[in-house]
C-alpha positions as CSV (number, residue, x, y, z in Angstrom):
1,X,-3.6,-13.5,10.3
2,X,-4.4,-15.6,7.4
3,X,-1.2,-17.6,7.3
4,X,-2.2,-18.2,11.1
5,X,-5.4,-19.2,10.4
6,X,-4.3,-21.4,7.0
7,X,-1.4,-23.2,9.7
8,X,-4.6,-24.4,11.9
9,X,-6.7,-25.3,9.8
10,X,-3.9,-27.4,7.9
11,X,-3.6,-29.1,11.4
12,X,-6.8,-30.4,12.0
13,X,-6.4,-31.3,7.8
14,X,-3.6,-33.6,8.7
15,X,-5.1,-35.0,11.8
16,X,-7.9,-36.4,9.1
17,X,-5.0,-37.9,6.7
18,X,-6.5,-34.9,4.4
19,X,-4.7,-33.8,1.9
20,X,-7.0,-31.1,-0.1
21,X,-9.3,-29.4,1.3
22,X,-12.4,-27.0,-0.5
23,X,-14.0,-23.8,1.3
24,X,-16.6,-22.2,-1.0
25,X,-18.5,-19.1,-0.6
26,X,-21.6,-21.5,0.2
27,X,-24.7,-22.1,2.5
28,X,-26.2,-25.1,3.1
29,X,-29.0,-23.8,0.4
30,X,-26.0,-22.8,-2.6
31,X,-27.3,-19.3,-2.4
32,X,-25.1,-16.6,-4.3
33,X,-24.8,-14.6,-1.6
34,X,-24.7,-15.8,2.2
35,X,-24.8,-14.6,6.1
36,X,-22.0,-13.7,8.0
37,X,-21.9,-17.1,9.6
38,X,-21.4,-18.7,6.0
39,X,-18.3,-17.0,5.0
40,X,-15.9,-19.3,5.9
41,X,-13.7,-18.7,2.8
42,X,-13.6,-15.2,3.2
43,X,-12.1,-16.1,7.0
44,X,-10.2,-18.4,5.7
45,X,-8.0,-16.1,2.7
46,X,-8.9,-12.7,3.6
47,X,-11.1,-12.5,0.0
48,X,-14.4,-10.6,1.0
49,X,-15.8,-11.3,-2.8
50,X,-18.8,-12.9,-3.2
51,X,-17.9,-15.5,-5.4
52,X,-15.1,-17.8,-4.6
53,X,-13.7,-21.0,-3.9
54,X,-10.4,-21.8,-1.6
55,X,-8.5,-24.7,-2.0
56,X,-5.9,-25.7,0.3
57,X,-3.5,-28.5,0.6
58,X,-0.6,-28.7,2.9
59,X,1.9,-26.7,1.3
60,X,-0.3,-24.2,-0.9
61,X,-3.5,-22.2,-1.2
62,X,-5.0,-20.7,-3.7
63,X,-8.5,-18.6,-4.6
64,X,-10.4,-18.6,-7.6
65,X,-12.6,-16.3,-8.8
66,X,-13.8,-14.6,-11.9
67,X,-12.9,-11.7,-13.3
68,X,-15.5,-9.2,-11.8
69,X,-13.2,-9.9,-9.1
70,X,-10.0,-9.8,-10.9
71,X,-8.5,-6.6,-9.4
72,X,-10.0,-6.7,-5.8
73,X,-8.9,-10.3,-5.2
74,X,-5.4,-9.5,-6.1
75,X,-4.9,-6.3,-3.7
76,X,-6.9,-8.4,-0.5
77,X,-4.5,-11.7,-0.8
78,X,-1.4,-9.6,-0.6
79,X,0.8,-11.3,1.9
80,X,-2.1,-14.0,2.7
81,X,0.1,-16.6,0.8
82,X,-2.8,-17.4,-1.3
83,X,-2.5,-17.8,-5.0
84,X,-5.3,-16.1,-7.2
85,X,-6.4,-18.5,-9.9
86,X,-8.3,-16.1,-12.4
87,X,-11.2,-18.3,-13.6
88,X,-11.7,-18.1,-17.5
89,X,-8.5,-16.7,-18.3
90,X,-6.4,-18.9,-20.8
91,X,-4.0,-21.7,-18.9
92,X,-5.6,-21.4,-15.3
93,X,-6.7,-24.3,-14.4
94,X,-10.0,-25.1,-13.2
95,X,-11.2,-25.9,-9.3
96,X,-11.8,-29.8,-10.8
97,X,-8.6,-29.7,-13.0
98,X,-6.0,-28.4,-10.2
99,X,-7.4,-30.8,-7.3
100,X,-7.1,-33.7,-10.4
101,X,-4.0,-32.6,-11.0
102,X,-2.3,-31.9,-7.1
103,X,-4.3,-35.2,-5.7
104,X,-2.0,-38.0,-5.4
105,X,-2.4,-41.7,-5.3
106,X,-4.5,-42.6,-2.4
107,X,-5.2,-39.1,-0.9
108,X,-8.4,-37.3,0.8
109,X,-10.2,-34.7,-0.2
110,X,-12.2,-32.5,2.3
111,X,-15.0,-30.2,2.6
112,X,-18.0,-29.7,4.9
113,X,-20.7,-31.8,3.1
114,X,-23.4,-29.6,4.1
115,X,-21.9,-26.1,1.3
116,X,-21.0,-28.1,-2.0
117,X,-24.0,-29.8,-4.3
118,X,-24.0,-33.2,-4.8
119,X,-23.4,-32.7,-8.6
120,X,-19.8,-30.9,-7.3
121,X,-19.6,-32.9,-4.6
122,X,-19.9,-36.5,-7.0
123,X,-17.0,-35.1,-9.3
124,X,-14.8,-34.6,-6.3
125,X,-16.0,-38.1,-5.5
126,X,-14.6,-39.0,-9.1
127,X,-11.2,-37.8,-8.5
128,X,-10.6,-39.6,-5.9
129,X,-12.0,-43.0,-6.7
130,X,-10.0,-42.5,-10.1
131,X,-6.8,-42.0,-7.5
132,X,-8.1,-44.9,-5.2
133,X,-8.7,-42.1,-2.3
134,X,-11.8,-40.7,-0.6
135,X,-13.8,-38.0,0.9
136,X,-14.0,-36.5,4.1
137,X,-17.1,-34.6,4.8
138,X,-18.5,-35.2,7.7
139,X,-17.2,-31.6,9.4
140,X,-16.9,-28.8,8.5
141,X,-12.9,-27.7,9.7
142,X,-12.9,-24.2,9.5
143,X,-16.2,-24.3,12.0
144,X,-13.2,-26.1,14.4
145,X,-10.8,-22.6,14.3
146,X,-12.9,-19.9,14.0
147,X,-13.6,-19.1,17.6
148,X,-15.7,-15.7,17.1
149,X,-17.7,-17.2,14.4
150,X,-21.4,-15.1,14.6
151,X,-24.3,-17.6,15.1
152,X,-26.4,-19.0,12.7
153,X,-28.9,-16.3,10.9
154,X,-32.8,-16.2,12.1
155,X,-34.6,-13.1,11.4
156,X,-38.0,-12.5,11.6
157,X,-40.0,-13.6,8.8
158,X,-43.0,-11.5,7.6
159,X,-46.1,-12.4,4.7
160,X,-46.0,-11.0,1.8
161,X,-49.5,-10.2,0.6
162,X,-51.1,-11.4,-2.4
163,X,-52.1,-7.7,-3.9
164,X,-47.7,-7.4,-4.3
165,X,-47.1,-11.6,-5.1
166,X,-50.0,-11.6,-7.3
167,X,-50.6,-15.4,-6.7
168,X,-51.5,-17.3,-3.1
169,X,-49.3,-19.9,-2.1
170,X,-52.6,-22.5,-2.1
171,X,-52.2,-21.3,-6.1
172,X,-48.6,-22.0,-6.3
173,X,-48.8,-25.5,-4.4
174,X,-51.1,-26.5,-6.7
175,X,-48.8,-25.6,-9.6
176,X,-45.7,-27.8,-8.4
177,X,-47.5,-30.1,-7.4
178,X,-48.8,-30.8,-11.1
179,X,-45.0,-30.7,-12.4
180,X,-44.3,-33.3,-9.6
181,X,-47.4,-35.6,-11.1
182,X,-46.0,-34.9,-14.4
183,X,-42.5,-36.6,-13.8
184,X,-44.2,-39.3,-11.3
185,X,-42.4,-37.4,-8.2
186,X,-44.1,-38.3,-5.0
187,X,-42.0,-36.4,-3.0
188,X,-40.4,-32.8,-3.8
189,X,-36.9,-32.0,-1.6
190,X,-36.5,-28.0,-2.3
191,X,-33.6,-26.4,-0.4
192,X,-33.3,-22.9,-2.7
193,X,-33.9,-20.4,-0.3
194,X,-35.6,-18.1,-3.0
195,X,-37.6,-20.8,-4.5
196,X,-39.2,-21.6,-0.9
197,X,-39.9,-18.1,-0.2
198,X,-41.5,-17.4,-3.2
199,X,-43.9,-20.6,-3.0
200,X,-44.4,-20.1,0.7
201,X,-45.3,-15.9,-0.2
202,X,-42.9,-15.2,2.8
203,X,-39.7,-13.1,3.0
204,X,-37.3,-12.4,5.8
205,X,-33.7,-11.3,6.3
206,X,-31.1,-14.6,6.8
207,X,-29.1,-12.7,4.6
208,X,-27.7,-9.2,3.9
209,X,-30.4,-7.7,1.3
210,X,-31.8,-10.9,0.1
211,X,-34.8,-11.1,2.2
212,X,-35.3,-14.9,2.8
213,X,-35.6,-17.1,5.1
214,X,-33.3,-20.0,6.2
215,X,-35.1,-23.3,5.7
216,X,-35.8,-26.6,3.7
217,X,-39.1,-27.7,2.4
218,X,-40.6,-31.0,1.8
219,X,-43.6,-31.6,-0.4
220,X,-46.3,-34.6,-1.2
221,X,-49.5,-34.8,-2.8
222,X,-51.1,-33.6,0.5
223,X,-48.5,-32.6,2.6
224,X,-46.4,-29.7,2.5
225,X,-43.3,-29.2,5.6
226,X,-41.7,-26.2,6.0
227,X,-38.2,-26.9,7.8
228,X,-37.9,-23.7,10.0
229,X,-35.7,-22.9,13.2
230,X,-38.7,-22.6,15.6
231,X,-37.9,-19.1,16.9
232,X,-39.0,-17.2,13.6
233,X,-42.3,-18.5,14.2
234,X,-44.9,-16.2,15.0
235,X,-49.1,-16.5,16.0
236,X,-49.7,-14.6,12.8
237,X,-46.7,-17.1,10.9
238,X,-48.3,-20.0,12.4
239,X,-51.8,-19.0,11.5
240,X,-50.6,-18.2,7.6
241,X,-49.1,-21.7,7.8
242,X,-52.3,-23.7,9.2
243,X,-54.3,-22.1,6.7
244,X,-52.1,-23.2,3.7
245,X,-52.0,-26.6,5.5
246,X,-48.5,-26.1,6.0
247,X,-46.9,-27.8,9.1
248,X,-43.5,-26.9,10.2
249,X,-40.3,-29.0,11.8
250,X,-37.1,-27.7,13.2
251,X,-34.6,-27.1,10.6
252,X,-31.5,-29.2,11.8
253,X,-34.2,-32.4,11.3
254,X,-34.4,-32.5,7.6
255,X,-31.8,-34.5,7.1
256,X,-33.2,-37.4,9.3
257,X,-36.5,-36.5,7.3
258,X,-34.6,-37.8,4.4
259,X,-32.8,-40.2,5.7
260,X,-35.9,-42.1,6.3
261,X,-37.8,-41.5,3.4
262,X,-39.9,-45.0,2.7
263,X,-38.5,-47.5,-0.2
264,X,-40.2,-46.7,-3.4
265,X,-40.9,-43.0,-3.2
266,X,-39.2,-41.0,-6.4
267,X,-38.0,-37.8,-5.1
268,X,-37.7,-34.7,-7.3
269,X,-34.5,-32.4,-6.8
270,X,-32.1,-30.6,-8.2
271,X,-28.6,-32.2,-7.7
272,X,-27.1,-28.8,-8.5
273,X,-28.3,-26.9,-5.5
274,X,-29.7,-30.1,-2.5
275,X,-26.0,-30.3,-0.5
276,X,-23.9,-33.5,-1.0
277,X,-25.0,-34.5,2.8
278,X,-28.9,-34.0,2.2
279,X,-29.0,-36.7,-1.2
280,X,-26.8,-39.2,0.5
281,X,-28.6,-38.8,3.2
282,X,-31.8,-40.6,0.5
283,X,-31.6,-44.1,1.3
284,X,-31.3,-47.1,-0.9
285,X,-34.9,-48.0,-2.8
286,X,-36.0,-44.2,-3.5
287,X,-35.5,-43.3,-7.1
288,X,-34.8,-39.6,-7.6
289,X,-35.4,-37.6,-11.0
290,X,-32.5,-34.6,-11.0
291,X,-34.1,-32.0,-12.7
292,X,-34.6,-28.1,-12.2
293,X,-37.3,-27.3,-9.7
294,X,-40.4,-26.1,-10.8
295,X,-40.2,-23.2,-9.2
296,X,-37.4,-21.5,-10.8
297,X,-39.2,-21.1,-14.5
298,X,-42.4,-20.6,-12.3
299,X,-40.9,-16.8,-10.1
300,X,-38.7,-15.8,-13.3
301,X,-42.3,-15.5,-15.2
302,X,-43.6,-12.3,-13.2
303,X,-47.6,-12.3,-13.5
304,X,-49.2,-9.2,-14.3
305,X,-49.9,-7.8,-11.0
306,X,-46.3,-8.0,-10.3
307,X,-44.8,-6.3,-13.6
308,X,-47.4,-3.5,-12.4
309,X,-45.5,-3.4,-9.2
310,X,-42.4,-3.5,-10.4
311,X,-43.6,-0.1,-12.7
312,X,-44.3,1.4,-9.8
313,X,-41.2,0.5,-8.1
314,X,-38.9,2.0,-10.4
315,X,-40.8,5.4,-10.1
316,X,-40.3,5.3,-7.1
317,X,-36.9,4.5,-7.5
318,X,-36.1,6.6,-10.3
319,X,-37.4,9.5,-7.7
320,X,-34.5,8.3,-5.6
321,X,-31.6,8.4,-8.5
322,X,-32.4,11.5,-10.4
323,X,-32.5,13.1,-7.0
324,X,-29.2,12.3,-6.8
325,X,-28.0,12.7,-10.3
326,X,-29.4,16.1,-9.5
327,X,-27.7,16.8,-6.0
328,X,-24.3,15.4,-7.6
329,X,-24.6,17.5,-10.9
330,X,-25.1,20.7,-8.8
331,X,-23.3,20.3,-5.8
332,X,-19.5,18.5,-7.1
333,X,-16.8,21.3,-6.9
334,X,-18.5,23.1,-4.2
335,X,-19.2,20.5,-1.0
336,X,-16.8,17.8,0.1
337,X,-18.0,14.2,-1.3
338,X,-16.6,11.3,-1.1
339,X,-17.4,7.7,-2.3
340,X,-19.1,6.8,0.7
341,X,-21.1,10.1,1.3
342,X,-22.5,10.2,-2.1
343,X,-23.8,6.1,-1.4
344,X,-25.1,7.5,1.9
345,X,-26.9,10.1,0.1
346,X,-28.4,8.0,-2.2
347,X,-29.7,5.7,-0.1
348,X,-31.6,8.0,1.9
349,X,-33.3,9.2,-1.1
350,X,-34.5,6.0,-1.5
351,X,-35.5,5.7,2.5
352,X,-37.6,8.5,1.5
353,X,-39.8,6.5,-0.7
354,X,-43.1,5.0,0.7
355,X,-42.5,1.1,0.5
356,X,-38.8,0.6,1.0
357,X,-37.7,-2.2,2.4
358,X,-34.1,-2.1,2.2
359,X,-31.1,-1.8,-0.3
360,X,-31.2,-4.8,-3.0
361,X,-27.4,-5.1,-2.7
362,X,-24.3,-3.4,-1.4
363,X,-23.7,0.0,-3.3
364,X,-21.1,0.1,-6.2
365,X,-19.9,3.7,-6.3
366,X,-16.2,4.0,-7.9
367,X,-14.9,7.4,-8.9
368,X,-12.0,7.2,-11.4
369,X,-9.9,4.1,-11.5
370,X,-11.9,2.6,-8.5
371,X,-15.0,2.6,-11.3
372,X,-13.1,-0.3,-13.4
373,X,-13.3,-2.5,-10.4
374,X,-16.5,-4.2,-11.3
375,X,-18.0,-4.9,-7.7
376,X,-15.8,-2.3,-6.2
377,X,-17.4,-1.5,-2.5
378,X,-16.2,1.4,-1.1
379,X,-14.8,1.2,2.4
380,X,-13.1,3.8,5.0
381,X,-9.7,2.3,3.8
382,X,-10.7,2.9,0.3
383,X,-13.0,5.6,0.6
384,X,-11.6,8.8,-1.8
385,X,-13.2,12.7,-2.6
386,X,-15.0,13.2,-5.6
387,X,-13.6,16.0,-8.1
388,X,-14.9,17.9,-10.3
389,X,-13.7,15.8,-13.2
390,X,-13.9,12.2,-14.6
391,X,-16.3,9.5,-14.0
392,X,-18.8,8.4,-11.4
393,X,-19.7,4.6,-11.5
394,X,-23.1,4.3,-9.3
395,X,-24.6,0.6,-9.4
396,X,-27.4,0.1,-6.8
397,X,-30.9,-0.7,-6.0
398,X,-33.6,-1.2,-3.7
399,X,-36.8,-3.9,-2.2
400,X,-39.3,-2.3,-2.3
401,X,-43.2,-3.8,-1.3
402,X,-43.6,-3.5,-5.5
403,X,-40.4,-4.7,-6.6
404,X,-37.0,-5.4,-6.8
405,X,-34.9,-2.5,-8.7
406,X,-31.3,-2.4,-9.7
407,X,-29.7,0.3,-12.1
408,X,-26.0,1.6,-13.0
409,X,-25.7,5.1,-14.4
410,X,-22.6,6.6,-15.0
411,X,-21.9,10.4,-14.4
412,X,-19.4,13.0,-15.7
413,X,-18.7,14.8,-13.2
414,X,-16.4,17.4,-15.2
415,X,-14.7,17.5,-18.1
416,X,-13.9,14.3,-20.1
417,X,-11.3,13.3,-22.8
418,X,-12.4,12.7,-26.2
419,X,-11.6,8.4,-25.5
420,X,-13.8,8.6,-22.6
421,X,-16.5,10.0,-24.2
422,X,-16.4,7.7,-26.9
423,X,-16.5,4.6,-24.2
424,X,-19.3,6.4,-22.8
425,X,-21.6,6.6,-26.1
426,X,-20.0,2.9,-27.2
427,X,-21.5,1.4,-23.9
428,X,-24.8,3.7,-24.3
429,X,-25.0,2.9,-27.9
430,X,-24.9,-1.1,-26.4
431,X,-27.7,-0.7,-23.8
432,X,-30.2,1.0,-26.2
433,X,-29.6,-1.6,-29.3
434,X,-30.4,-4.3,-27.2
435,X,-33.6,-3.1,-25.4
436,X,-35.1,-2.3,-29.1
437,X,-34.3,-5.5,-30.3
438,X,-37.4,-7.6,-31.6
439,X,-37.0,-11.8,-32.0
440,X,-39.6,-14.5,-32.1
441,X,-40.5,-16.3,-29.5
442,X,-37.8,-19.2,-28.5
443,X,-34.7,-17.0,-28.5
444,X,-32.8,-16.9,-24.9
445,X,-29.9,-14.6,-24.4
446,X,-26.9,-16.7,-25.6
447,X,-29.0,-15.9,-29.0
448,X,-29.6,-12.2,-28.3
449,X,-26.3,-10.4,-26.6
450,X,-24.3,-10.5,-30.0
451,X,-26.6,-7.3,-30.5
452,X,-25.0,-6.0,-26.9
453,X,-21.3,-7.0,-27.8
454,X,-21.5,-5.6,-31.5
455,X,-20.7,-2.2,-30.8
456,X,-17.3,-3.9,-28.6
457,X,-16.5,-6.3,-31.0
458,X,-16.5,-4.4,-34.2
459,X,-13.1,-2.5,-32.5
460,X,-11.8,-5.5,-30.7
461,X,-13.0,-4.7,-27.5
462,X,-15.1,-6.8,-25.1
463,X,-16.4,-6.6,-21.5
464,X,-15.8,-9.8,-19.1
465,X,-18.9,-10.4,-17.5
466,X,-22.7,-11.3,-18.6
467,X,-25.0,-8.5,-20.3
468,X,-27.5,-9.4,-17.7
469,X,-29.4,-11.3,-15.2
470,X,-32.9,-12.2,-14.8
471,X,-33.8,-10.1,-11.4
472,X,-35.8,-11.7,-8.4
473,X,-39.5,-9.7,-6.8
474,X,-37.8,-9.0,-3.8
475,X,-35.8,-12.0,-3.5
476,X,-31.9,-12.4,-4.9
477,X,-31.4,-9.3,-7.1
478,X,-29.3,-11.9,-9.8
479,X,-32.2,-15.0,-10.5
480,X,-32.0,-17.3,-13.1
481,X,-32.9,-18.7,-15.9
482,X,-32.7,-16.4,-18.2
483,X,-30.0,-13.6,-18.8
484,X,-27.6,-12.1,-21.7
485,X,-24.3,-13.6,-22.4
486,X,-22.9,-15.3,-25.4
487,X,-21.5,-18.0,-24.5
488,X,-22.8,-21.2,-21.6
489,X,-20.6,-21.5,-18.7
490,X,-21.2,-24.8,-16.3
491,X,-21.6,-22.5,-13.4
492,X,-24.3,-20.6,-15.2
493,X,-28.0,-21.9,-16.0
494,X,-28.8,-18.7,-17.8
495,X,-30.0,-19.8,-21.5
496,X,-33.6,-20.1,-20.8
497,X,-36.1,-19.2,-23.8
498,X,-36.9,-15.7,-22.9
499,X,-41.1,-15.6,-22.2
500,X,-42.9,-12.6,-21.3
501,X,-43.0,-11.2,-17.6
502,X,-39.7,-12.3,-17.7
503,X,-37.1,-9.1,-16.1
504,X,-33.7,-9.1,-17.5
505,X,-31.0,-6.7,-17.0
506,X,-29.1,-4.8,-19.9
507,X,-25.6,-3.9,-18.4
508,X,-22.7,-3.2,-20.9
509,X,-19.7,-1.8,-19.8
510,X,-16.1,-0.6,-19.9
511,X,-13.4,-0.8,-17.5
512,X,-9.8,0.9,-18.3
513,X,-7.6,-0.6,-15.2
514,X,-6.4,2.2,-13.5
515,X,-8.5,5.0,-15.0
516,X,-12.4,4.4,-15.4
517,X,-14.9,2.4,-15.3
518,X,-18.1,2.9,-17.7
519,X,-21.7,0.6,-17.1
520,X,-25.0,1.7,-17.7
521,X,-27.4,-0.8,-16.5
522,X,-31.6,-0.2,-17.1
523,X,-34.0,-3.6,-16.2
524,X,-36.0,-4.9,-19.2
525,X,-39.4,-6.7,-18.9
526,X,-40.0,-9.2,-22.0
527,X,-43.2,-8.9,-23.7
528,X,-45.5,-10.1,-25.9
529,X,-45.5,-8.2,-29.5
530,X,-47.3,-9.5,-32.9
531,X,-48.5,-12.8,-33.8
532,X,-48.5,-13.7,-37.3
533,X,-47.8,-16.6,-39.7
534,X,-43.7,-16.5,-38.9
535,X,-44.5,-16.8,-35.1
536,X,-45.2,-14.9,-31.5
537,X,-42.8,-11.9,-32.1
538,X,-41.2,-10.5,-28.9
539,X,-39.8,-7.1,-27.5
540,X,-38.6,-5.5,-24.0
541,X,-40.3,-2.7,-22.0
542,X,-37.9,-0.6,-19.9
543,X,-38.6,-0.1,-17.2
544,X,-35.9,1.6,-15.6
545,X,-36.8,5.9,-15.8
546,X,-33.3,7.6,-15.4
547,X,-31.6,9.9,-17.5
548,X,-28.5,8.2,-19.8
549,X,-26.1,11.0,-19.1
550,X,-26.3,13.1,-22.2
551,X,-23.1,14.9,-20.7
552,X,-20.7,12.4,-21.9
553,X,-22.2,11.4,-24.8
554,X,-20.9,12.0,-28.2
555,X,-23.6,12.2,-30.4
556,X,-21.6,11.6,-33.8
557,X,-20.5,8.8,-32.8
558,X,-24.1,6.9,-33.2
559,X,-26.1,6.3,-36.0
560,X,-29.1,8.0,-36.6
561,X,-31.5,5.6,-35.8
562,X,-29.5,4.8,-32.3
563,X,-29.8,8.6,-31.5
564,X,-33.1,7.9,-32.0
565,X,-33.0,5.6,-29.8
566,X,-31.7,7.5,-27.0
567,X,-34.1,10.2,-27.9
568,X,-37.1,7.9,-27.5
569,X,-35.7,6.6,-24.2
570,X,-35.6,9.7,-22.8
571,X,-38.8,11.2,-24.1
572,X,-40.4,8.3,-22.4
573,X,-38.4,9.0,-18.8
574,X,-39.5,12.6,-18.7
575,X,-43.4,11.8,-19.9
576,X,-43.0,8.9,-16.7
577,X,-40.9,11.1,-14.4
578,X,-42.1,14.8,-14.9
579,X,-45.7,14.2,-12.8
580,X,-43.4,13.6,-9.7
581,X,-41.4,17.0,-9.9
582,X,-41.6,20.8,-10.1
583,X,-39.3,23.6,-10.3
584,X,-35.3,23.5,-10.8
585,X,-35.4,19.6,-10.6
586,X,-37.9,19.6,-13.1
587,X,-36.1,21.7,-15.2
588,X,-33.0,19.6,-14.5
589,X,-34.7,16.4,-15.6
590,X,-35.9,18.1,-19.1
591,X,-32.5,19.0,-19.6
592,X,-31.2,15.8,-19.5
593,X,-33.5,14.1,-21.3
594,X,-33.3,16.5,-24.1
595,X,-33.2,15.1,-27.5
596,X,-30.0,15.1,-29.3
């Protein structure tokens, strides 16, 4: 099937004189993850990851990824004939280097102009003016084979009300538009799908548990368009929109919107997200200033109002997961389960909860070696029992009307070896150093994981993926700016000063290729702490209420003031959790957060 499809697309390649051509896992808006109708790399290699890029040239293909991906891109491209390119590791090439490398003197390179930035799309532009060829990028190929291809997204779009935003959209408008005076911006081109919906206070569902809505937005001193396909709108839309003074154009016409944009405006974008086709679609006399959009400082800041929400929402959540933790603990051993049923049964213990909106992402659950696949997702191919033995690996999370929740526990599920238990309480020991760290104000996380990876590096060991990721109110479960990793990667814009509202994640792990894999994730709000002559000291609140599983913990193995730690952690997730129980499960929960 995929050699097939790789021979036709090659064909309409060649009838173009094009020698390279890129498929990424892209919308038009460079969101992370994208609707069914965007995943053209996935139909073109058979890869269902959601990070990826494809290159193919006439005689080879190949798919690179990083290294979350590592194991499950190298079972799905069996007998695809494409070559996995393992992104980070030492000697693999880059996306940039290899097409530098395979383009030859006076050669094309291809790819829909509408699903690669500008900033990608001008270093393409590079290599092949250094190799005296060009770009094609007027189509988009694979659209030109893929006869079953499902239409473009347009789900129904609802308001999200100020008592769960916190801030009105008049509010927010206002805000930008002070940034835009600030860099002399007359006109602001936003095409981030999670920065429009959280300006515009709407959500919707144009992809799979990132509620948003597919659209561009154009902004002026006094004018604000919202480029929408007409059939989401609604009376009660409309009247939202009028009362914001908000107007609204089909969606397919920004591009012409930009194309005739009047000589001497400066437009304001980011040349990292607007599409290649949108900025040269800017014509010549308009100055534009490539900076980060406003926005994305302004929704990674949550206001007070929210980080109640969000409180709230991981009670309600935590309900959900110790629920569970309770249902597995009692019930492996003695009812069939499987991968999929114990997802299945998780998430109706979330549908349970008053507020849900949806799951925030697919469900990670990986018994055994399938837990050391780090975005493992279980299917009926894959799908295995659960035993009464080994690890569980249960990364998941909810939208809820407060908030936006995502957590990893990991459970024993019978007995454990001695190494496993020391993984275990290495990767706990990890998670509860770095939520009790205190800094001063103008550290991001490049300057705090070192106090994550410590207990990894002092043995030579290391996990390959961040720490954490800031985490959107019901938007993209991964936002940036900020996040924990050590070290700054081009395709990451994660080193932003950490400031308080800000909600991080705090996600160590392990993973032992064909035996386990060990996370334990909790969400962190930064916060405010003393002010004194040395600076504005900061700290994290967690705010994630579930049980570390004292089960596979080995208590010896931590210092004393790490057990205390733990111990504090959990005397906090009872004292939080105990009003919404009674009886066994009440019991249950004191017995796991007992102090060791």
């Amino acid at each position: 099937m995929i050699p097939e499809r790789l021979t036709r697309l090659r064909a309409e390649m060649a009838k173009r004189n094009i020698a390279i051509y890129v498929v990424p896992t892209a919308d038009f808006h460079e969101s992370e993850y994208v609707g069914e109708y965007f995943k053209a790399r996935k139909y073109m290699t058979g890869f269902t990851g959601s990070a990826g890029t494809a290159v193919i040239t006439m005689t080879e293909a190949g798919l690179w990824t990083d290294a979350r991906y590592f194991l499950q891109a190298g079972k799905q491209l069996e007998g695809s004939t494409v070559t996995l390119y393992k992104m980070g590791e030492e000697g693999v090439p880059t996306v940039t280097e290899y097409i530098e490398k395979t383009l030859k003197e006076g050669e094309v390179i291809g790819f829909d102009g509408r699903v690669i930035n500008d900033g990608l799309g001008n270093r393409f532009a590079e290599i092949a003016k250094a190799k005296n060829g060009s770009l094609y990028v007027e189509e988009d190929l694979v659209d030109l084979i893929w006869e079953d291809r499902p239409n473009l997204p347009a789900e129904p779009v609802w308001i999200l009300e100020e008592k769960y935003a916190g801030e009105s959209t008049k509010s927010k408008l206002e805000r930008v538009r002070a940034k835009m005076e600030e860099k002399k911006a007359t006109i602001h081109l936003l095409s981030s799908l999670y920065d429009i919906a959280w300006l515009l206070n709407v959500r919707g569902n144009d992809i799979n548990y990132v509620p948003v809505v597919l659209s561009f937005l154009a902004l002026t001193k006094d004018t604000c368009i919202w480029f929408v396909q007409e059939k989401v709108l609604t009376e009660e839309l409309r009247a939202y929109l009028d009362e914001n003074k908000i107007t609204t154009r089909p969606y397919e016409s920004f591009y012409d919107y930009v194309g005739n944009l009047s000589k001497g405006e400066v437009v304001l974008l980011n040349k990292n997200v607007v599409n290649y086709r949108v900025c040269h679609s800017i014509p010549e006399g308009v100055s534009v200033v490539n900076e980060v959009d406003p926005t994305v400082l302004m929704k990674s800041i949550k206001n007070e109002i929210q980080v109640a929400n969000i409180r709230k929402a991981h009670e309600k959540d935590a309900v959900a997961v110790i629920k569970f933790m309770y249902w597995l603990k009692n019930n492996i051993g003695k009812i069939p389960m499987t991968e999929i049923s114990a997802s299945d049964y998780l998430e109706e213990m979330r549908k349970e909860q008053d507020g849900y909106l949806e799951l925030s992402f697919d469900t990670i659950c990986g018994y055994a070696a399938h837990g050391a696949i780090m975005h493992y997702a279980a299917t009926p191919e894959t799908d295995i029992p659960l035993a009464p033995e080994g690890f569980l690996l249960v990364d998941s999370g909810g939208h809820y009307y407060e908030g936006t929740t995502d957590i990893t526990r990991t459970f024993a599920l019978g007995p454990l070896t001695d190494e496993m238990k020391a993984d275990f309480t290495r990767v706990c020991r990890s998670n509860i150093n770095l939520a009790a760290t205190k800094f001063l104000h103008g550290c991001s996380g490049l300057n705090l994981d070192v106090v994550a990876r410590e207990p990894f590096w002092e043995v030579g060991l290391d996990f390959k993926h961040g720490t954490g990721h800031g985490v959107g109110y019901i938007l993209n479960v991964h936002e940036g700016p900020n996040g924990f990793r050590y070290k700054q990667t081009p395709d990451r814009s994660e080193g932003a000063i950490l400031e308080e509202g800000m909600v991080t994640t705090d996600e160590p792990g392990i993973y032992i290729e064909g035996k386990y894999g060990i996370r334990t994730e909790s969400e962190l709000v930064c916060r405010n702490g003393e002010k004194n002559e040395f600076g504005q000291f900061m700290y994290f609140e967690n705010v994630t209420y579930v049980p570390i599983d004292l089960d596979a913990i080995e208590p010896s193995l931590m210092t004393e003031t790490e057990r205390k730690r733990l111990n504090d952690y959990h005397a906090m997730v009872y004292k939080t959790m105990a009003p919404y129980f009674e009886g066994e499960i009440l019991e249950f929960l004191k017995e796991y957060t007992r102090a060791i």
